[in-house]
ROKE-506992 format. One record per residue (C-alpha): residue number from 1; residue in one letter; chain; x, y, z. Coordinates in nm, 4 decimals, decimal comma, always signed. Layout:
<nodes>
NUM a A X Y Z
...
</nodes>
This chain:
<nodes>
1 x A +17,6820 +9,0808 +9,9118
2 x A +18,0732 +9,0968 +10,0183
3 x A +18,2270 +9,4112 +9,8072
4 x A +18,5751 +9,3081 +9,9397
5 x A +18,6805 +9,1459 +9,6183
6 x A +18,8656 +9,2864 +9,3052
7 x A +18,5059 +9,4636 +9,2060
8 x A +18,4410 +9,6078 +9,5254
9 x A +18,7795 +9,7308 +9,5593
10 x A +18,8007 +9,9028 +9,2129
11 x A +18,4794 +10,0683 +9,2826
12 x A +18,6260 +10,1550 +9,6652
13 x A +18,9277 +10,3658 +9,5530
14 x A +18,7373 +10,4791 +9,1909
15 x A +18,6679 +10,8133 +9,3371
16 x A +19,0379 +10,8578 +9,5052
17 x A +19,1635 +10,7606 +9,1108
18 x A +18,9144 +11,0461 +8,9127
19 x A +18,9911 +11,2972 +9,2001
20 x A +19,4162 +11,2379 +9,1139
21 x A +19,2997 +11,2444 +8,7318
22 x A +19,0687 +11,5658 +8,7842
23 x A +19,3564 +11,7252 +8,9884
24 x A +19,6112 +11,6343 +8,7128
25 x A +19,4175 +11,8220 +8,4263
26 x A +19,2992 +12,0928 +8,6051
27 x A +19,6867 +12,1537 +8,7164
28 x A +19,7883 +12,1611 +8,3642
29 x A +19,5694 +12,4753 +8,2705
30 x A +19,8190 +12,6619 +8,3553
31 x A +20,0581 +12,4954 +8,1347
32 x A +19,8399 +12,4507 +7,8775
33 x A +19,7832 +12,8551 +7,8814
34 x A +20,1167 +12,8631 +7,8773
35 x A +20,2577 +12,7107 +7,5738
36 x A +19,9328 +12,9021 +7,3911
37 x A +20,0053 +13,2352 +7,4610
38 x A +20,3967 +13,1977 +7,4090
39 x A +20,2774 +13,0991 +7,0914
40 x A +20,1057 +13,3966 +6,9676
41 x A +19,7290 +13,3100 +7,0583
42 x A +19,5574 +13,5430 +7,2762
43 x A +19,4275 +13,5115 +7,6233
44 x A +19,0675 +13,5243 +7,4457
45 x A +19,1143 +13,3347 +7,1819
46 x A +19,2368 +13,0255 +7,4001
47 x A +18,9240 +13,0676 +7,6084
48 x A +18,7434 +13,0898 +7,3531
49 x A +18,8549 +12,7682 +7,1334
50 x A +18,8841 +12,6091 +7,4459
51 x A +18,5533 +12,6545 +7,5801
52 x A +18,3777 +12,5923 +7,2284
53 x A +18,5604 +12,3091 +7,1934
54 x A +18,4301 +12,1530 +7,5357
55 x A +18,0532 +12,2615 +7,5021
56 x A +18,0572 +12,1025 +7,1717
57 x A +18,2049 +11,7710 +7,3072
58 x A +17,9468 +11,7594 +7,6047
59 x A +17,6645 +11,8789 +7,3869
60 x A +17,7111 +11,5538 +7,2162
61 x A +17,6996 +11,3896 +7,5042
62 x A +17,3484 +11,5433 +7,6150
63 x A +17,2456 +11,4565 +7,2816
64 x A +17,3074 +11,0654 +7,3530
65 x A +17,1627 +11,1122 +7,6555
66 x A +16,8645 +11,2967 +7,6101
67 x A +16,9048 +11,5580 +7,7972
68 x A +16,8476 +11,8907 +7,6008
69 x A +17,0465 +12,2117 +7,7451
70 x A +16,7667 +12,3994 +7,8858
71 x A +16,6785 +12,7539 +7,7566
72 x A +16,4793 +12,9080 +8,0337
73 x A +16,5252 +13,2667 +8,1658
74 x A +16,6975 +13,1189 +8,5229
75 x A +16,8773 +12,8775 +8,3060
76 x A +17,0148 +13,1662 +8,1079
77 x A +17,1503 +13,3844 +8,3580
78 x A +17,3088 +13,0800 +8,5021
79 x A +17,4708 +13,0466 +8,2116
80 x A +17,6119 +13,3660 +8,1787
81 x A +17,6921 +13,4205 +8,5561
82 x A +17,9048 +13,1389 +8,5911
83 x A +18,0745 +13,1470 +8,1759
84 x A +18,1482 +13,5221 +8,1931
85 x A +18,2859 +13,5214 +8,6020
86 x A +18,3378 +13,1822 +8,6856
87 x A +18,5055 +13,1253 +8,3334
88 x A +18,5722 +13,3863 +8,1117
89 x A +18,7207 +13,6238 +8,3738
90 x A +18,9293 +13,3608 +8,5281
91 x A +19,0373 +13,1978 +8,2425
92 x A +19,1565 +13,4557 +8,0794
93 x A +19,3405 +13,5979 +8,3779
94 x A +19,4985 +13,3003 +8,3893
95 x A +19,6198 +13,2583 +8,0748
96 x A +19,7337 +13,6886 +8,0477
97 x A +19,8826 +13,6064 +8,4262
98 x A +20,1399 +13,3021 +8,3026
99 x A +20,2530 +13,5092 +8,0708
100 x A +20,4370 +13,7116 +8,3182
101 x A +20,4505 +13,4753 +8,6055
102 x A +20,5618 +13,1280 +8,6630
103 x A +20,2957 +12,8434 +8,6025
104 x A +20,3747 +12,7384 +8,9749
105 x A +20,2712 +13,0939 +9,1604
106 x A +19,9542 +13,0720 +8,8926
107 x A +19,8940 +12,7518 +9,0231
108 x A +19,8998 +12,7890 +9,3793
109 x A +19,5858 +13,0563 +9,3581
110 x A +19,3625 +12,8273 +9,2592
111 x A +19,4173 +12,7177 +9,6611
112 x A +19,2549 +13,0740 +9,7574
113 x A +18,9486 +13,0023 +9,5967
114 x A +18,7292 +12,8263 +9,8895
115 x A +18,9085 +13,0960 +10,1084
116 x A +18,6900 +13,3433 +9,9164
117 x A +18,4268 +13,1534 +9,8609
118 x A +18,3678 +13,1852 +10,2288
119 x A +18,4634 +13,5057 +10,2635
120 x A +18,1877 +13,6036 +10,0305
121 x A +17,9167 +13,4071 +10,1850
122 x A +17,9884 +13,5812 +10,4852
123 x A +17,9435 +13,9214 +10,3092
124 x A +17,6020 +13,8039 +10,1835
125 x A +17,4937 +13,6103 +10,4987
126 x A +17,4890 +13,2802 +10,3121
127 x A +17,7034 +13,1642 +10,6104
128 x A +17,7858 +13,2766 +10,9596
129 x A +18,1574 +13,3388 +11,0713
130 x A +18,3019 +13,0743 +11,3325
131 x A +18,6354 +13,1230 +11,5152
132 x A +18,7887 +12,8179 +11,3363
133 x A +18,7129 +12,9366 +11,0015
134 x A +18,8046 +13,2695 +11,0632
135 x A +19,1232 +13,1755 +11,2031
136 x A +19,1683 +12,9699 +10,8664
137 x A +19,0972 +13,2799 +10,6288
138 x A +19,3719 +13,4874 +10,8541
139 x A +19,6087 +13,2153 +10,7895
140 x A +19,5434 +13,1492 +10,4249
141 x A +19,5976 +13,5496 +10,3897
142 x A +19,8920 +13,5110 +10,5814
143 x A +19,9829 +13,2594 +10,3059
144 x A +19,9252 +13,5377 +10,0448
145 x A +20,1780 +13,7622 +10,1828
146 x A +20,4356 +13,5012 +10,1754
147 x A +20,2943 +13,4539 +9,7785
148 x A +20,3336 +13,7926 +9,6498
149 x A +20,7065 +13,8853 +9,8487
150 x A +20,8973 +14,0393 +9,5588
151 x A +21,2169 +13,8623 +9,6947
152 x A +21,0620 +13,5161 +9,7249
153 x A +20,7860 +13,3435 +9,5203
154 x A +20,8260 +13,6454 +9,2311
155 x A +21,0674 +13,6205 +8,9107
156 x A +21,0897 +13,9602 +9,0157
157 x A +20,9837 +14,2491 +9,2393
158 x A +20,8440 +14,4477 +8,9058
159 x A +20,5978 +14,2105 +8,8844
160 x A +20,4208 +14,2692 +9,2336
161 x A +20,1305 +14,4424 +9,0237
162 x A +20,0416 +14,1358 +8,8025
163 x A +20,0988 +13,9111 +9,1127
164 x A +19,8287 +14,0882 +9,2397
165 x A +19,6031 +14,1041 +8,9751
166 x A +19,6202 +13,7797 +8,9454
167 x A +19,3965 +13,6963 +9,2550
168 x A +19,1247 +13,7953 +9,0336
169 x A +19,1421 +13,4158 +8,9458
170 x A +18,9957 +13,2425 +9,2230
171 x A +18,7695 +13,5544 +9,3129
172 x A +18,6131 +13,4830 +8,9707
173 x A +18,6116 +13,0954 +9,1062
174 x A +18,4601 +13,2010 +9,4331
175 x A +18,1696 +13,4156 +9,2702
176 x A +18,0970 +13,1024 +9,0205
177 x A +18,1128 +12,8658 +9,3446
178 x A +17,8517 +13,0925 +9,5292
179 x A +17,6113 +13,1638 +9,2214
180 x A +17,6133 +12,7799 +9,1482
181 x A +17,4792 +12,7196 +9,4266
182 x A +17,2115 +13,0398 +9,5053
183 x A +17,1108 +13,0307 +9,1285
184 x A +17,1180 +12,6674 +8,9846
185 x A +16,8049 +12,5760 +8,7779
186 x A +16,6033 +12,3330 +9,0180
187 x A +16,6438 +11,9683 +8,8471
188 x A +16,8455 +12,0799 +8,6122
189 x A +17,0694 +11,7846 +8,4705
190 x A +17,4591 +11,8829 +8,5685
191 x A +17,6046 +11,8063 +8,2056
192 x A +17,2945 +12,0121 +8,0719
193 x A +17,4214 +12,2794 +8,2662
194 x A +17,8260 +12,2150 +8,1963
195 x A +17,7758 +12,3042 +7,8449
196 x A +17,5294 +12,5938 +7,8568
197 x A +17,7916 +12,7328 +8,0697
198 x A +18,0610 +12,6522 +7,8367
199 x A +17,9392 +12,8105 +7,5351
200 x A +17,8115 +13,0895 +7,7759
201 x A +18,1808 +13,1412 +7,8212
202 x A +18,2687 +13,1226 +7,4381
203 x A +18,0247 +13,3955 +7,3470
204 x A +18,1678 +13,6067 +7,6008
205 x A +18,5696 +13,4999 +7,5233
206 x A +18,4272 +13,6085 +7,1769
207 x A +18,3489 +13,9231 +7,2147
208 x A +18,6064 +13,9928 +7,3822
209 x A +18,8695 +13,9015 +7,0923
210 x A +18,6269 +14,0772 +6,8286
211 x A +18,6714 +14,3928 +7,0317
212 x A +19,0251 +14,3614 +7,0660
213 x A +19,1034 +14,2717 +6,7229
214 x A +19,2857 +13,9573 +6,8663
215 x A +19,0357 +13,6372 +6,7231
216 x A +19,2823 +13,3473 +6,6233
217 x A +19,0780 +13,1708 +6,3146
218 x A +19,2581 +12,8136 +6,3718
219 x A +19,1862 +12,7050 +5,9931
220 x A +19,4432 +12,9116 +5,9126
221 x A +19,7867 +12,7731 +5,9011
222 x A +19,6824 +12,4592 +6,1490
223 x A +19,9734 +12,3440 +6,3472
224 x A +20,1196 +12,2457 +6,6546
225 x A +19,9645 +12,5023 +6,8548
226 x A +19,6074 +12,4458 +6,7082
227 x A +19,6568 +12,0227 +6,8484
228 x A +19,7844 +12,2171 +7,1623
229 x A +19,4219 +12,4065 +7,1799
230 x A +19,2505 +12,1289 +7,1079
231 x A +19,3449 +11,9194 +7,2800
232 x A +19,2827 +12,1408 +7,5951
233 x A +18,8982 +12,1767 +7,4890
234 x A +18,8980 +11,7847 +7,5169
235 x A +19,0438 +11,8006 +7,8783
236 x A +18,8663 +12,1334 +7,9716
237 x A +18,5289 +11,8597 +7,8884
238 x A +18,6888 +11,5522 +8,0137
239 x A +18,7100 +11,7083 +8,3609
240 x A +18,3847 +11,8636 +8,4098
241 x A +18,2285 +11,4902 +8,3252
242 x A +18,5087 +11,3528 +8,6009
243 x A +18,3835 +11,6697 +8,8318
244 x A +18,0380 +11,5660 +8,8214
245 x A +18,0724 +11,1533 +8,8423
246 x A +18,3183 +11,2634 +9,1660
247 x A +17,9620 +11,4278 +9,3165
248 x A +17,8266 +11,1249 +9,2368
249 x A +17,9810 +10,8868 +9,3687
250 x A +18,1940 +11,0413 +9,6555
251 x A +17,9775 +11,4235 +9,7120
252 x A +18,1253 +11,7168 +9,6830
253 x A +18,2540 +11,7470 +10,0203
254 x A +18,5360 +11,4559 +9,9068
255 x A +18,5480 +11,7052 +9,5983
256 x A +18,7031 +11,9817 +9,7773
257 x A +18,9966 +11,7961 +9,8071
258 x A +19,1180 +11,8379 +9,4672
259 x A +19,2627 +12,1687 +9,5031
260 x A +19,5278 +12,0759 +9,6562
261 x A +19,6073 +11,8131 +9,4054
262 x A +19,5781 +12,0988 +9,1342
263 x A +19,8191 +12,2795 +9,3181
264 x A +20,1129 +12,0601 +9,3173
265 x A +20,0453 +11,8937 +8,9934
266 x A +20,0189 +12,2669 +8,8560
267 x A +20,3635 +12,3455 +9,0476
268 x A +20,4777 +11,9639 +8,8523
269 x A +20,3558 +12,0424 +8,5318
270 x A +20,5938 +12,4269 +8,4962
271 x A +20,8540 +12,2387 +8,6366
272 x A +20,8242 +11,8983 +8,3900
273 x A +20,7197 +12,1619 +8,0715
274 x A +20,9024 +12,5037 +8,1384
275 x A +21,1814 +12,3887 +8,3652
276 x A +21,0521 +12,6241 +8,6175
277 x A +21,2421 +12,6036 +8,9191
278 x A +21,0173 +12,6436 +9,2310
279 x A +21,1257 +12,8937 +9,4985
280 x A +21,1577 +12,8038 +9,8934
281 x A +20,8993 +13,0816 +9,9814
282 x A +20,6609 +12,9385 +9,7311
283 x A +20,6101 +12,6030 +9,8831
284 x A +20,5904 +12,8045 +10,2029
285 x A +20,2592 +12,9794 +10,0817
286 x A +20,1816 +12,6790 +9,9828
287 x A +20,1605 +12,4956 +10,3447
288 x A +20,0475 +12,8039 +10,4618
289 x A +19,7254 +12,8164 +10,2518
290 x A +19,6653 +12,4678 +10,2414
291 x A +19,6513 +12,4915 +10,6602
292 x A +19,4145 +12,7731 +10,5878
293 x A +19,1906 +12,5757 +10,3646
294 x A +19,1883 +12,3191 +10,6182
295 x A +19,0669 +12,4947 +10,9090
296 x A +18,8065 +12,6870 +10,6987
297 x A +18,6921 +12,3132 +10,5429
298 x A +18,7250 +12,1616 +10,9593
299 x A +18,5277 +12,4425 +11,0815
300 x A +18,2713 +12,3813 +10,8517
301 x A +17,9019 +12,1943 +11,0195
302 x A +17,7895 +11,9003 +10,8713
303 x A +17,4696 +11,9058 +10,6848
304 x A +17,1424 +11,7084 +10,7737
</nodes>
């Protein structure tokens, strides 16, 4: 059967379309944060809404597809690996980090995350160091020099601190990346999974606010901010269904591509929202990591 016509073709550049759409929401966390915080809801509280919101929306999706969120011990700790590190931890570093910083430097970490993802196989002998890919992590923490000069990529040199801190974001993306892999539930159906983790992650955003005294009940006085939140649970679900359908149809290989689209659309979105202006040394780092990235993804074998 000839897939050269209109059919063929939509189905040929489907997964190049869902990987620019994935890119494009996942780049406006940041912004999204953002225009949360600055309006009085705390980092926990918008993880916590947010995640709720999105395990809620894909539960109903298991639901229609019969698929029941399994309960098992392994299943569990999954759960609450990946929603307290992966999630919880990076989330709401993010959304305490653009506080501070611009939504562009916030942006650009998310590039550091397979750097460290390697990195940490390598510390647990997942994966065996190669010159390439070693070469690649020296670059990419070349690039994260250039990221945190007080003089270039910071509003300013007081903030070198947070700047730092704020790698705690894709470290908590490169721990969720490794444990997803060592400690997924065998069969386990991904959406299944997707929302476990998500209200995983809303327990723990949770407890956090309770202890903190900083829970945002959004029944009272619903406005702007409350569409805002909401509307970021619908995209925080939205994605992980486009994350998973990109697997399918293109693997997850192709997948890795889409932090570099987060990146700039991240850098886009603080300019477009905030009127952020974006520093020379900043889209330095930014080529610099992304060559990084590259040689650690080149250097990579093939599997069977």
């Amino acid at each position: 059967m000839n897939n050269s016509g209109p059919v063929g073709g939509a189905i040929k550049w489907l997964p190049l379309i869902l990987l620019l759409v994935l890119g494009a929401i996942w780049g406006g966390n940041p912004s999204f944060s953002k225009a949360l915080v600055i309006s009085g809801i705390s980092p926990g509280s918008v993880v916590f809404w947010q995640t709720l919101g999105a395990g809620v929306l894909l539960s109903i999706i298991c639901i229609a597809r019969r698929t029941p969120i399994r309960i098992g011990r392994r299943a569990i700790i999954y759960y609450l690996v990946i929603g307290v590190i992966g999630i919880d931890l990076a989330y709401i570093m993010v959304v305490f980090s653009v506080q501070h910083l611009t939504v562009g430097y916030v942006s650009v970490l998310v590039l550091f995350s397979p750097l460290l993802t390697y990195v940490f196989a390598i510390l647990l002998r997942i994966e065996r160091i190669n010159l390439l890919r070693g070469l690649g992590i020296l670059v990419g923490f070349a690039g994260a020099g250039v990221l945190v000069i007080p003089e270039g990529s910071l509003p300013s040199p007081d903030l070198l601190g947070i700047a730092l801190l704020a790698f705690i974001v894709p470290a908590g993306y490169a721990t969720a990346n490794i444990f997803a892999e060592w400690g997924r539930p065998a069969n386990a159906d991904n959406v299944s999974l997707a929302a476990g983790t998500m209200f995983a992650a809303a327990g723990g955003a949770l407890i956090v606010t309770l202890i903190d005294g900083s829970f945002h009940p959004v029944w009272v006085d619903f406005a702007q901010r409350e569409v805002i939140l909401f509307a970021f649970s619908l995209a925080t679900a939205v994605a992980f269904l486009i994350f998973y359908l990109i697997v399918a149809l293109a693997g997850a290989v192709y997948l890795g591509q889409v932090g570099y689209i987060v990146t700039l659309a991240g850098v886009g979105w603080g300019v477009l929202f905030f009127g952020e202006s974006v520093p020379v040394w900043l889209w330095v780092a930014i080529a610099i990591v992304a060559v990084g990235v590259g040689m650690v993804n080149l250097g990579k074998k093939k599997p069977a």
